[in-house]
C-alpha positions as CSV (number, residue, x, y, z in Angstrom):
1,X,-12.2,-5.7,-43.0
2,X,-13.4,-9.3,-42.9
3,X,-11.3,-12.1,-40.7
4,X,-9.9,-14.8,-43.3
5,X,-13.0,-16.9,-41.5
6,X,-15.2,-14.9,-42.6
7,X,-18.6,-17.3,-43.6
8,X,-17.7,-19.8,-41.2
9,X,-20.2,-20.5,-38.7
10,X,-19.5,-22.6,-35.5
11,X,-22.0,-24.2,-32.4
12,X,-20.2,-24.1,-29.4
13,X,-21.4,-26.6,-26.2
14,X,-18.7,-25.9,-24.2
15,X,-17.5,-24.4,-21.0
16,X,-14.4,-23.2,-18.9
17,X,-11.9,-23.2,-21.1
18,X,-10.7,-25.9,-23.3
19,X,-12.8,-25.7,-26.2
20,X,-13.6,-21.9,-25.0
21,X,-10.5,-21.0,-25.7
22,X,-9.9,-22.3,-29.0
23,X,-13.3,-21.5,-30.5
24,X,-12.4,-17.4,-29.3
25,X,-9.6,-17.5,-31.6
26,X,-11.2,-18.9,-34.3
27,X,-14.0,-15.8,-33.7
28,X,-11.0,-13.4,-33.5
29,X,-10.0,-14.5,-37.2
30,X,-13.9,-13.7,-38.3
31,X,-16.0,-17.3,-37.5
32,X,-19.2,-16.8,-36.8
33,X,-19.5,-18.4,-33.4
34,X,-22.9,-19.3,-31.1
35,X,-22.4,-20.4,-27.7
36,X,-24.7,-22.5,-26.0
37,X,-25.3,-22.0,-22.5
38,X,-27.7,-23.2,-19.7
39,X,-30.1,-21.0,-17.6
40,X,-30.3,-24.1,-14.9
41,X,-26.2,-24.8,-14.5
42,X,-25.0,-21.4,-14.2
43,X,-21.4,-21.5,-16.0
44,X,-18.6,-20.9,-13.9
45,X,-16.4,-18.9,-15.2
46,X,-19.4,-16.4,-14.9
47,X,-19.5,-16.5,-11.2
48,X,-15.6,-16.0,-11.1
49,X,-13.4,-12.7,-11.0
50,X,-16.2,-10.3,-10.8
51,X,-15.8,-7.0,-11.4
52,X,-14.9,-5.6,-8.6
53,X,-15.6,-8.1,-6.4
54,X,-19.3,-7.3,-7.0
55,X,-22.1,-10.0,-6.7
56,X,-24.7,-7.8,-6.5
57,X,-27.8,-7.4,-9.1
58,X,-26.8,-9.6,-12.7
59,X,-23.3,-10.6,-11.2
60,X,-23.3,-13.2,-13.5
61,X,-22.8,-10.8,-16.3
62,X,-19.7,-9.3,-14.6
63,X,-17.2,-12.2,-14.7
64,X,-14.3,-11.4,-16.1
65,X,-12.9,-14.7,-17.2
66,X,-16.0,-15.4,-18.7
67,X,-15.5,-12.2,-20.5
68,X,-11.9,-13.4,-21.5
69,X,-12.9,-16.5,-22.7
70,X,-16.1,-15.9,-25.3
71,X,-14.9,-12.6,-26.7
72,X,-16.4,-12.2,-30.5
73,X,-19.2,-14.7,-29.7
74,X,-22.9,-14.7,-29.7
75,X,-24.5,-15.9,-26.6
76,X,-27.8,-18.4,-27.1
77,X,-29.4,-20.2,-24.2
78,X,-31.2,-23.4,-24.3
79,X,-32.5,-26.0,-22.1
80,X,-31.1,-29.5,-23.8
81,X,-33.0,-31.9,-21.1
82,X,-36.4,-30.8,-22.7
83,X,-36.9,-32.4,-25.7
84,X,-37.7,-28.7,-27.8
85,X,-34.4,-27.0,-26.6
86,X,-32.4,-30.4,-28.3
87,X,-34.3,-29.8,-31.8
88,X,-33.1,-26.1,-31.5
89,X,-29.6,-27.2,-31.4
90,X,-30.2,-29.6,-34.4
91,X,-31.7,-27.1,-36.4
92,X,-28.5,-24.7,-35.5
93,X,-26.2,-27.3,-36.6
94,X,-28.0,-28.0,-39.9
95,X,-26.8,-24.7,-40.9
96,X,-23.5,-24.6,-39.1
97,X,-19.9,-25.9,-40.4
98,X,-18.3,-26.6,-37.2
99,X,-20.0,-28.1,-34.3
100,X,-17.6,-28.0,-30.8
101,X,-18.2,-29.9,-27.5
102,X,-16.0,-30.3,-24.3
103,X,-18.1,-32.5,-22.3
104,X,-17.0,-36.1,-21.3
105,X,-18.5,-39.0,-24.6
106,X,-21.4,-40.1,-21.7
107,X,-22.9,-36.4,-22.1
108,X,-22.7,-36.1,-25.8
109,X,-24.3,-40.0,-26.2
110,X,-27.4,-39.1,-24.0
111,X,-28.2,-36.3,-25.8
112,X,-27.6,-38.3,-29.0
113,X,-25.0,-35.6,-30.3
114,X,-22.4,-37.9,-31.4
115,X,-21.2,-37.6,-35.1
116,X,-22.7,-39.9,-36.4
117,X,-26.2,-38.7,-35.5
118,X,-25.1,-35.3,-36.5
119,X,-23.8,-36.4,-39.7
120,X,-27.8,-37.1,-40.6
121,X,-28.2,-33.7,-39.8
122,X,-25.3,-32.6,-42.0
123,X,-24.0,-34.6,-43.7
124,X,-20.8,-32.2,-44.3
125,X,-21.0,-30.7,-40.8
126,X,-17.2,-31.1,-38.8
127,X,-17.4,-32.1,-35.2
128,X,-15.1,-31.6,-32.3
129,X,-15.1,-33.1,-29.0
130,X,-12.3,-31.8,-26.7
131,X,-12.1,-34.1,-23.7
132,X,-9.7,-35.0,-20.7
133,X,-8.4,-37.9,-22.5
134,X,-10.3,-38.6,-25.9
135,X,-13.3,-39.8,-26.4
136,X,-12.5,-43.9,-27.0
137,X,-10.5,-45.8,-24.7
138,X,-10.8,-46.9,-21.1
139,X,-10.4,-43.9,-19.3
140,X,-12.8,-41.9,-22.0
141,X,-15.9,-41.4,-19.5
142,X,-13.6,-40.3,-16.9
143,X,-14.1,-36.6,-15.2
144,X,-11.3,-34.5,-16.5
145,X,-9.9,-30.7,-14.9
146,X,-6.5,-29.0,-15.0
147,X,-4.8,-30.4,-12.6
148,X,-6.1,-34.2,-13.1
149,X,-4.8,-34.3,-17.0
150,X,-1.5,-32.4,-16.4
151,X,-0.9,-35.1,-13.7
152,X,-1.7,-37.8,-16.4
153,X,0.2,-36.2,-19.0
154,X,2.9,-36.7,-17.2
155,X,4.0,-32.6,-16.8
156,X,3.4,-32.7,-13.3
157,X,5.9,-35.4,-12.6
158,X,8.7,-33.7,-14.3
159,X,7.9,-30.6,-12.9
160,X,8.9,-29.4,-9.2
161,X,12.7,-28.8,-7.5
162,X,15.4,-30.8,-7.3
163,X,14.2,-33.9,-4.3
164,X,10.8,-32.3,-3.9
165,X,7.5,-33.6,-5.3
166,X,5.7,-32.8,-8.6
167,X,4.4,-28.8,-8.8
168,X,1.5,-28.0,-11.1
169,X,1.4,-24.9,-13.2
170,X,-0.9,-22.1,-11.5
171,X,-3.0,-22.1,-14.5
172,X,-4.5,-24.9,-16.2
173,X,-2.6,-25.9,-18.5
174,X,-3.5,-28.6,-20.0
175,X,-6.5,-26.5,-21.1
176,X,-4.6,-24.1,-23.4
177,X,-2.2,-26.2,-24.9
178,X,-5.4,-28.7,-26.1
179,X,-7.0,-25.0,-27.4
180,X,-4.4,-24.5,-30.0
181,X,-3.9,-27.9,-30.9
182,X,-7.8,-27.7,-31.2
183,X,-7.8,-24.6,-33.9
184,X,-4.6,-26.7,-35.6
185,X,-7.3,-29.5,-36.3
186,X,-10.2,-27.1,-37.0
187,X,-7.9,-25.4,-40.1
188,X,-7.3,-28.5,-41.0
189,X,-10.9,-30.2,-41.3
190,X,-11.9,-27.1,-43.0
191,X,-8.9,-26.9,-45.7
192,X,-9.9,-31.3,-46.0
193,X,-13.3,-30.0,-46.2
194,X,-12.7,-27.2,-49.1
195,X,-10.9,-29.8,-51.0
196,X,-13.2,-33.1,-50.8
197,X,-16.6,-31.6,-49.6
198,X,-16.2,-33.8,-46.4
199,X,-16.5,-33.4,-42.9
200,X,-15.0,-35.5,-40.3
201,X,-14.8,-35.6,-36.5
202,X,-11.9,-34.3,-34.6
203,X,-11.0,-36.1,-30.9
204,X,-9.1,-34.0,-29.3
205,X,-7.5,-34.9,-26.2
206,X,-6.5,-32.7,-23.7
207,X,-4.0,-35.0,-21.8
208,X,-2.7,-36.6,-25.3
209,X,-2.1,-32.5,-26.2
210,X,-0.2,-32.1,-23.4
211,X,2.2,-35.0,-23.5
212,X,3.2,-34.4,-27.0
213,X,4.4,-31.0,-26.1
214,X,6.8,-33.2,-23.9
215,X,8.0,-35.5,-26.2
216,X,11.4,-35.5,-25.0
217,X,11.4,-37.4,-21.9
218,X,9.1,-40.2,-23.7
219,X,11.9,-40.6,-26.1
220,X,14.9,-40.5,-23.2
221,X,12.8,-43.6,-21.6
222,X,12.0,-45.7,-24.7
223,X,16.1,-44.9,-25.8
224,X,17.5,-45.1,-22.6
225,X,15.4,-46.4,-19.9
226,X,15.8,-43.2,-17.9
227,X,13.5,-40.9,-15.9
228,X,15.2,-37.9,-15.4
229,X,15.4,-36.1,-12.0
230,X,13.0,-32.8,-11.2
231,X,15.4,-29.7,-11.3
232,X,13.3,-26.5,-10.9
233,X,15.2,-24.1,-12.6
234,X,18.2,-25.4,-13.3
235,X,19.9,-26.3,-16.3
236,X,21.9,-29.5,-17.4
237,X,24.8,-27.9,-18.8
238,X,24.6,-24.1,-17.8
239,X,24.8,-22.5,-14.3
240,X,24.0,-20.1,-12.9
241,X,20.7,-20.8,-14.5
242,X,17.7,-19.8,-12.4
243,X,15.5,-17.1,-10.2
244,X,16.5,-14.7,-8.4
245,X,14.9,-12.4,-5.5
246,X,15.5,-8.6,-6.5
247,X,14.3,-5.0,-4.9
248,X,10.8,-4.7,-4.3
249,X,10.6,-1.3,-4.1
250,X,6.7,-0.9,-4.3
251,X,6.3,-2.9,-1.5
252,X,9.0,-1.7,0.4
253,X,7.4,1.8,0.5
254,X,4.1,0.8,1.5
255,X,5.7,-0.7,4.5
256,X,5.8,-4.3,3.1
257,X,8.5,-7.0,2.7
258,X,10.8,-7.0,-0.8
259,X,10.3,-10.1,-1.4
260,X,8.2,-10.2,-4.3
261,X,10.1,-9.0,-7.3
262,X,12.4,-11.4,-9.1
263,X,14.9,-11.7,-12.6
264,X,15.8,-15.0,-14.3
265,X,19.7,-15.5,-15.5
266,X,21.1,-18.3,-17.7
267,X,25.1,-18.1,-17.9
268,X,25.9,-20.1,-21.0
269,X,30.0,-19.2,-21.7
270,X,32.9,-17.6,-19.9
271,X,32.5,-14.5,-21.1
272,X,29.1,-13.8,-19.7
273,X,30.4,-15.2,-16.6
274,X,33.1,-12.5,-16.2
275,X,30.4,-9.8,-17.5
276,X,27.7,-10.8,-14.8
277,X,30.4,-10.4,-12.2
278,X,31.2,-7.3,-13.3
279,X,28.0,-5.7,-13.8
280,X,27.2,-7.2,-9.7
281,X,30.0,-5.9,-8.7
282,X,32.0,-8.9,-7.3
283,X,35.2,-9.4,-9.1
284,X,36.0,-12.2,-6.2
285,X,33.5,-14.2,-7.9
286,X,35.3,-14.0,-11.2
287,X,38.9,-14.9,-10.0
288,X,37.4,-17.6,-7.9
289,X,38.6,-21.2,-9.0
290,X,35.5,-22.9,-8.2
291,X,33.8,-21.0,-10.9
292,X,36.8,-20.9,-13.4
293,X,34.9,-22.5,-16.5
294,X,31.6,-23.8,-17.2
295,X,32.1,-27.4,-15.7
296,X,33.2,-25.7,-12.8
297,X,30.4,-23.4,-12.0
298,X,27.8,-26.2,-13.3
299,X,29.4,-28.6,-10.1
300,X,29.0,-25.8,-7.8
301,X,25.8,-24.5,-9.0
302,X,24.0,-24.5,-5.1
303,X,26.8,-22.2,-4.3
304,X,26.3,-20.1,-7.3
305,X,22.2,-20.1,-6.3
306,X,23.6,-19.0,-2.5
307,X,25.5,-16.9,-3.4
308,X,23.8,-14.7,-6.6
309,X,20.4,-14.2,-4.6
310,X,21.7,-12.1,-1.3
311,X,23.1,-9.6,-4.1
312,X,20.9,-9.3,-6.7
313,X,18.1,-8.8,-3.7
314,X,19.6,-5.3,-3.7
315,X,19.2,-4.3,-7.6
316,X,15.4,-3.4,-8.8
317,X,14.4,-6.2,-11.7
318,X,14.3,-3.6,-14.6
319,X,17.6,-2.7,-13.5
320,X,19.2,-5.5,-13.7
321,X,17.8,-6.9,-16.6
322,X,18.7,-3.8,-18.9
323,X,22.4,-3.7,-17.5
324,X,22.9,-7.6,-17.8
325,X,21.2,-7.6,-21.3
326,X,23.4,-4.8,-22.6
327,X,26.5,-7.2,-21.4
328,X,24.7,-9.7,-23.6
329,X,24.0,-12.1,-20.2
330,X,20.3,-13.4,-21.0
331,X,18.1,-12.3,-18.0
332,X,14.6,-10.9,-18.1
333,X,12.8,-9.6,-15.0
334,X,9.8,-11.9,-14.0
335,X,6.7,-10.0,-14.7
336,X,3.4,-10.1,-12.7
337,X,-0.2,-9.0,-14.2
338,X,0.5,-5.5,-13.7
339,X,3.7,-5.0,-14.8
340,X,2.6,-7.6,-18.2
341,X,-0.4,-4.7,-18.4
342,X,1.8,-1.7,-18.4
343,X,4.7,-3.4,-20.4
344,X,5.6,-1.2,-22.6
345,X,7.0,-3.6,-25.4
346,X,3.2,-4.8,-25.2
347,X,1.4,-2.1,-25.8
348,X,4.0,-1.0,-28.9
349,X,3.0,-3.8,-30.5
350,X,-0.7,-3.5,-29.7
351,X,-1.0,-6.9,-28.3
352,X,-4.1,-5.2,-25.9
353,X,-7.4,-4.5,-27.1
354,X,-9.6,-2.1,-25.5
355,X,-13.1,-3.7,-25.6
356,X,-16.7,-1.9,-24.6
357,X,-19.0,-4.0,-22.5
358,X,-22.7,-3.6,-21.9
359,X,-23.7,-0.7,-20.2
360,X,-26.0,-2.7,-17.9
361,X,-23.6,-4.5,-16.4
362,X,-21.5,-1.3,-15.1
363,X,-18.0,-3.0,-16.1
364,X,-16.1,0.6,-18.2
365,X,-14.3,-0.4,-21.7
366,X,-11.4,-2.2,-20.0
367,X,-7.9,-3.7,-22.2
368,X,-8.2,-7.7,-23.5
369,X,-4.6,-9.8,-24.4
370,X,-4.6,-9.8,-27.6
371,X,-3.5,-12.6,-30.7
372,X,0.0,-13.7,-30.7
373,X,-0.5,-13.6,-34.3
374,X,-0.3,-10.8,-36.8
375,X,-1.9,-11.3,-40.2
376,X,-0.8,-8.5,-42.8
377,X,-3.5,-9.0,-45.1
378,X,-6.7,-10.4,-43.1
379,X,-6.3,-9.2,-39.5
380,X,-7.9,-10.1,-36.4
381,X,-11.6,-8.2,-35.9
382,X,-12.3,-5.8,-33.7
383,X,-12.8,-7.0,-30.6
384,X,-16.3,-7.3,-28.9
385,X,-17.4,-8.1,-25.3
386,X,-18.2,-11.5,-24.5
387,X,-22.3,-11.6,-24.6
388,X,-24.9,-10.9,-21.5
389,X,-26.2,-14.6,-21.0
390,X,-29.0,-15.1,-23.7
391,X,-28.0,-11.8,-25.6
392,X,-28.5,-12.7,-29.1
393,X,-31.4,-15.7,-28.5
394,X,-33.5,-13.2,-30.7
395,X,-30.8,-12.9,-33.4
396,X,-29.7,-16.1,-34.0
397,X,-33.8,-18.0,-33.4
398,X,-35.5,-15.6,-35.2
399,X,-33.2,-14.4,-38.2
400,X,-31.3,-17.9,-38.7
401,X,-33.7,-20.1,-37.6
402,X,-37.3,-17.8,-38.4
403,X,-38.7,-18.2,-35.3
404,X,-41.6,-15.5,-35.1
405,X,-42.1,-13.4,-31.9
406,X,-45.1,-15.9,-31.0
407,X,-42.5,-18.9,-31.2
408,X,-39.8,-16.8,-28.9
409,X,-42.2,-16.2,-26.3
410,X,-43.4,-19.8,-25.8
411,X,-40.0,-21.0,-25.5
412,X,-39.1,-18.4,-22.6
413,X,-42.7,-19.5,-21.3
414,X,-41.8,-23.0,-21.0
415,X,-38.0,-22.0,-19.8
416,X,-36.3,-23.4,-23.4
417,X,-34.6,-19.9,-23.7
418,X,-33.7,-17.2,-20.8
419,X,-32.0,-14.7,-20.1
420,X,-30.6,-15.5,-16.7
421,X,-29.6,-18.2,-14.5
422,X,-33.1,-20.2,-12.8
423,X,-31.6,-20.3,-9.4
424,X,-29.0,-17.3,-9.1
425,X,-26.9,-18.0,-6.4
426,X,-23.5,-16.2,-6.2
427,X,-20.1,-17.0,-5.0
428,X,-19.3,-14.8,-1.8
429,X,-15.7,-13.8,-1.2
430,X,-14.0,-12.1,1.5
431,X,-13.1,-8.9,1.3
432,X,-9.9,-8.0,-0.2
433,X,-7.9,-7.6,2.4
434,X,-9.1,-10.9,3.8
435,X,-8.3,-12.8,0.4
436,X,-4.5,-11.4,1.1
437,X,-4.2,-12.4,4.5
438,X,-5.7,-15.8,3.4
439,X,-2.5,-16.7,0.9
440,X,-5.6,-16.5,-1.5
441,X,-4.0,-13.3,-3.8
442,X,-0.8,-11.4,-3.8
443,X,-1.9,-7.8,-3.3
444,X,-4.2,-5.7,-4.9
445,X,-4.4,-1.7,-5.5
446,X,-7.6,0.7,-5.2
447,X,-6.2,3.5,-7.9
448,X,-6.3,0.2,-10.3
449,X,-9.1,1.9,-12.3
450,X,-7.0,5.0,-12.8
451,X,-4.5,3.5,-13.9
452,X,-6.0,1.4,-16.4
453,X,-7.5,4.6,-17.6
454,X,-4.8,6.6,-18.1
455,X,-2.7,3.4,-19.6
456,X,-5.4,2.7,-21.9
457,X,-8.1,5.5,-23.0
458,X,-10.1,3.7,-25.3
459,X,-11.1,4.8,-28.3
C-alpha cells in the first residue's frame, strides 16, 4: 500500500540528525527521498555505533545511527566542490518538490543553493534550511551542535537540581524537537503548495524550535519578572514527586552493585499518600504529622526524598510500579534500552520494525523504533535499511536523470560519484570492557544477539 506521500520526491543535503531526522519520517509516510553524501567528508554518524564494535573492512557501512537515521532513503554521492557534481544536484532538484539542507547559510551561499537561485531552477520547488539558529540574523553563520543550541534555547538553564548548575539532556535534543517542527512546516508548504501552485522556503531554527517548546518560563518573566529556581525532579505543588533507586537484581547476580534500577512517583492527594504507605509497608509514615496533608508533605519534601529511597531500594522496579499503579499512585519504572527493547507494551503495539540490511555489510535483520503515529487508512511503508554509501548513484543518475553507462563511469573516473569514503579512516574504540571502566557506557551483554533473535524473528 502506498504512504499518503506517495509522488513526493525530496533532495536531502544533510547530516547528523536535524534534518535527518525529519526527512526519515517523511520517507516512512512514502516520500521519495535522495540523500546526498560526500566520498571526501566521511559522515559521522557512519563511523559511530558500529556493529559490533567492528571497524574492520567497509565499517562505514555498519553504523548503526546512521542506519537509524536514513531508513527508507536512497543513498547518492556527489562531489559539490567540482563544478560537475553541483550541476548534478541542480538537475536533481529540477525534478524534485522538496529540497532540505542543515548546513550553516555561509555553506548554502558558496555553493549558490540559496532559494532564490533554486527557484530559477524550479520555480515551484520548496526549500528547507534547518540551522542552529535560522538562517538571518546576527548569530546566523554561527556553528551550531546539541549542546550549544539547547544552551541558547534556554533548556539548559532551567534544567539541573535544586542549587546546582544547568544539566543537558544525554541526547541532543534540540535536534529532534527542530525534526518534527521541520515535517510540521514540510505538510504545510506542500498543502500551500497543492492549493496555490507555490513554493516557498522554510527557516527552520533549531534553537527557536526548542524555546517554543518552553514557552512557559518566557511568559512567567515577561508577566512577572521571575526566573524560576532549577528543581530536578521535583514538583511545585506535589511531593513526593521524584526518582527513586530500586532492586537491581541483574546486576546484583553478576556480582555487581544495585544501583542501577530506578521508579518515578508523583503523590498528588491524600489518598494516594495513605495507599503508597501502605503498599511500602510503613504505616509510621502515614500517621506521621509532618506528612498529614499535601502542604505538609510538599514542606518536608527532602525528608520524603530521604526517606522513600532506603525503602523502595529493596522492591524490583516492575514490582513496584504494578503494585502502586493498581493503588492508582502514578509511578512507572525508568526503563533503559534493553528493557524499552523487550517492553512488552511495545512490541503489542508493533512500534519495532524488523529491517534486512545488506548482506555485505554482515549486520543480521535487526528491530528499528518505529512511528509514534498510526494511520488507519495510509500506513507507514515497510521499512528498508538505510543505503550502503553510493547505493542507488546508478538508480537515481541514470533512470531520473538518463545518464548512460559512458556518463557514470566518467564521473567515478573523475571522483564526482563513489562508492566509498577517499581517505577511510576509522574511529578506534576500546574494548568493551574498557569503555565501562571508562564511565564511557553502562554495561553491555554478549548473548545480546540471542536475545534479539528470539525477541524478534523477523519475517
Amino acid at each position: 500500500m502506498p504512504g499518503p506521500l506517495e509522488g513526493v520526491r525530496i533532495i536531502e543535503m544533510g547530516q547528523l540528525i536535524a534534518i535527518p531526522f525529519s526527512m526519515k519520517m517523511l520517507a516512512d509516510m512514502g516520500a521519495q527521498v535522495i540523500r546526498l553524501e560526500s566520498t571526501g567528508r566521511l559522515e559521522s554518524y557512519r563511523s559511530d555505533s558500529v556493529y559490533q564494535n567492528d571497524v574492520s573492512g567497509e565499517f562505514w557501512n555498519k553504523g548503526a545511527n546512521f542506519y537509524e537515521q536514513n531508513r527508507n532513503k536512497l543513498g547518492v554521492t556527489l562531489d559539490l566542490s567540482k563544478p560537475e557534481g553541483l550541476a548534478i544536484l541542480k538537475e536533481l532538484v529540477s525534478v524534485a518538490d522538496v529540497f532540505s539542507e542543515n548546513f550553516t547559510p555561509r555553506v548554502i551561499k558558496n555553493f549558490g543553493l540559496e532559494y532564490e537561485d533554486l527557484k530559477k531552477i524550479k520555480p515551484d520547488i520548496i526549500m528547507v534550511s534547518s540551522t542552529g539558529y535560522g538562517f538571518y540574523g546576527p548569530w546566523a553563520n554561527f556553528g551550531a551542535t546539541g549542546p550549544a543550541t539547547e544552551g541558547a534555547a534556554g533548556l539548559a538553564y532551567q534544567t539541573g537540581y535544586l542549587g546546582g548548575p544547568p544539566l543537558m539532556a544525554e541526547i541532543p535534543y534540540t535536534d529532534y524537537t527542530s525534526g518534527e517542527h521541520t515535517v510540521f512546516a514540510v505538510m504545510a508548504a506542500l498543502m500551500h503548495r497543492l492549493r496555490t501552485g507555490q513554493g516557498q522556503f522554510v527557516d527552520i531554527s533549531q534553537t527557536q524550535a526548542t524555546s517554543a517548546t518552553i514557552p512557559e518560563i518566557l511568559m512567567d518573566y515577561s508577566a512577572n519578572g521571575r526566573t524560576g529556581p532549577r528543581r530536578g525532579n521535583q514538583d511545585t505543588a506535589m511531593a513526593p514527586h521524584g526518582c527513586y533507586p530500586c532492586k537491581d537484581a541483574e546486576r546484583q547476580d553478576n556480582g555487581g552493585g544495585g544501583d542501577d534500577r530506578w521508579i518515578t512517583i508523583a503523590v498528588s492527594t491524600d489518598r494516594q499518600w495513605q495507599s503508597l504507605c501502605w503498599v511500602l509497608g510503613q504505616d509510621e509514615w502515614a500517621t506521621d504529622t509532618r506528612f498529614e496533608d499535601s502542604m505538609s508533605r510538599w514542606q518536608h519534601r527532602d525528608e520524603l526524598d530521604a526517606l522513600l529511597g532506603p525503602v523502595t531500594r529493596d522492591w524490583d522496579a516492575h514490582e513496584l510500579m504494578h503494585a502502586l499503579q493498581r493503588e492508582r499512585v502514578a509511578a512507572g519504572a525508568v526503563l533503559d534500552s534493553k528493557d524499552l527493547l523487550f517492553d512488552p507494551h511495545l512490541i503489542e503495539r508493533d512500534f519495532y520494525e524488523v529491517v534486512s540490511h545488506h548482506e555485505s555489510t554482515g549486520i543480521p535483520p535487526l528491530p528499528y523504533a518505529g512511528r509514534p503515529w498510526k494511520l488507519s487508512k495510509t500506513p507507514a511503508v515497510k521499512g528498508k535499511a538505510a543505503p550502503l554509501m553510493g547505493q542507488h548513484n546508478a538508480l537515481v543518475l541514470s533512470e531520473l536523470l538518463g545518464k548512460s553507462a559512458e556518463d557514470m563511469a566518467a564521473l567515478e573516473e573523475a571522483g564526482i560519484i563513489g562508492y566509498g569514503p577517499t581517505t577511510p579512516r576509522p574511529v578506534r574504540r576500546p574494548p568493551m570492557e574498557e569503555q565501562v571502566r571508562q564511565g564511557r557506557m553502562q554495561r553491555f551483554e554478549t548473548d545480546f544477539q540471542e536475545q534479539v533473535r528470539k525477541a524478534f524473528p523477523g519475517d
